[in-house]
N, C-alpha and C positions, 0 to 999 in steps of 0.2 A: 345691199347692206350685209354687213357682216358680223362677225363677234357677239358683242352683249349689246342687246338694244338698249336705247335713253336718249331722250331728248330730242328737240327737230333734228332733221339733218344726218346724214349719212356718220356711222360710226364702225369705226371696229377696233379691235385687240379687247381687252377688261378697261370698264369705264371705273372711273374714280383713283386709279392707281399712280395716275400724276396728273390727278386733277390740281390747275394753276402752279404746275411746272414742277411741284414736289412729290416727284415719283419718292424718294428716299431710301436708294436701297444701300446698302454696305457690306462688302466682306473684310473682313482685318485678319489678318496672321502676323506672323513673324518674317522679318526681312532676311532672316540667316540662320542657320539650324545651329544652334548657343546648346541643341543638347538637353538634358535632364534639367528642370527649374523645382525648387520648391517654393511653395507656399504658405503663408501660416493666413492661421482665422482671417474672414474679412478682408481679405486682399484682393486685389482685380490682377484679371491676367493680363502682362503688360504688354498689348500686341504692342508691336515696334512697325508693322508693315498695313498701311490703308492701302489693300488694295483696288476697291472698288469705293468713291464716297460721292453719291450724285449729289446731293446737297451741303458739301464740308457739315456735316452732321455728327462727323466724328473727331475724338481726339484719343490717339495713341501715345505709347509710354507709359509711365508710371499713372496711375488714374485711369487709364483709356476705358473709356467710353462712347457711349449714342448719346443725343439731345434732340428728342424732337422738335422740329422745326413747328408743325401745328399741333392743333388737336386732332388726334385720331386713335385709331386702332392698329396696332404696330404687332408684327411676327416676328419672333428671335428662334436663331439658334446654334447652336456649337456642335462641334465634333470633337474632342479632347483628346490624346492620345494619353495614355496614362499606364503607371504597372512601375515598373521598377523596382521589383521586390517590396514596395509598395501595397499594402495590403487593404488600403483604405483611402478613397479620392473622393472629395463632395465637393460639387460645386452649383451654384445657385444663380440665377439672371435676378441681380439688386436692383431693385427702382430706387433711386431718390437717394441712394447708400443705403439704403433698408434691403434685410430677407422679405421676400413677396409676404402677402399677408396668409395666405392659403397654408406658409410653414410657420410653425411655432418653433419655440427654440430646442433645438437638435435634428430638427426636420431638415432634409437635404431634398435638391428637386432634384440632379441627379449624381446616381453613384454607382461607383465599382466599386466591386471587392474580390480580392484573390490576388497575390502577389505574383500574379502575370501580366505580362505586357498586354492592352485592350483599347479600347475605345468608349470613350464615354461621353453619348450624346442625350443630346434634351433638346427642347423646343416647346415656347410658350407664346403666348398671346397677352399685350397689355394694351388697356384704353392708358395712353397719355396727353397730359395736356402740356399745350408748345412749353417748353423748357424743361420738362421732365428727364430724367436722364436713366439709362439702364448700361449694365455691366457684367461683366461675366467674370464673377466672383468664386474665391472658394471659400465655403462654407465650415470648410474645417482642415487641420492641415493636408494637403497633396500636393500629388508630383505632377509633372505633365512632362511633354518631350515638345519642345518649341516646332519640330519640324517637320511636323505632324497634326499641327491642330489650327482650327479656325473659329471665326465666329462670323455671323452675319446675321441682317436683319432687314427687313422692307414695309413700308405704310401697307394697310391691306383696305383702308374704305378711308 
């Protein structure tokens, strides 16, 4: 036996992770580097490219987003490429279209600042229940560079 023990019967890799076929993982970018994009308040970044979606759990374009398929405990996270004389970039993982509860208003989960070219990642953990949806939003205006940036996510129990 191997891995994480649970239950009769020989097991191995991490149990729970696609337990009853929904592993759920996702990576989303962009299908073509379009370059510098801006954003204003409350806007999702429009991946154009599913790369990885084990369960169509996701939807790309305008809106794009995750939907969890069950109830669980879900991991997000982004890489953002950002700067372009750009002195200020926030963006936030929205549940449900909402800022997480944890920010109040002007709060950013994460940011740059310095009008140089950088990277801006974050990473969160949300319980959601099946239809829940999360997104990777910006929280106030910024830039990003399409070909350059990602987001992704996976069930974690």
């Amino acid at each position: 036996m191997s891995g994480v023990i649970g239950g009769a019967g020989s097991k191995s890799g991490v149990i729970g992770i696609n337990e009853g076929g929904l592993g759920c993982y996702f990576i989303m970018a962009f299908s073509s580097d379009d370059g510098w994009q801006s954003l204003s308040t409350g806007t999702d970044i429009p991946w154009t490219s599913i790369e990885i979606d084990e369960n169509n759990c996701c939807t790309s374009g305008s809106g794009a987003h995750f939907t969890a398929p069950v109830k669980s405990k879900y991991f997000f996270g982004a890489s953002i490429y950002v700067g372009n004389s750009d002195d200020t970039n926030y963006f936030t993982f929205y549940k449900n279209n909402a800022m997480p509860d944890f920010c109040s208003a002007g709060d950013h989960y994460m940011v740059t600042i310095g009008d140089y070219d950088q990277t801006c990642n974050g990473h969160i953990v949300y319980s959601l229940n099946a239809g829940d949806t999360v997104s990777c939003t910006a929280s106030s205006a910024s830039r990003y560079y399409t070909g350059h940036s990602l987001w992704y996510g996976y069930r974690v129990v």
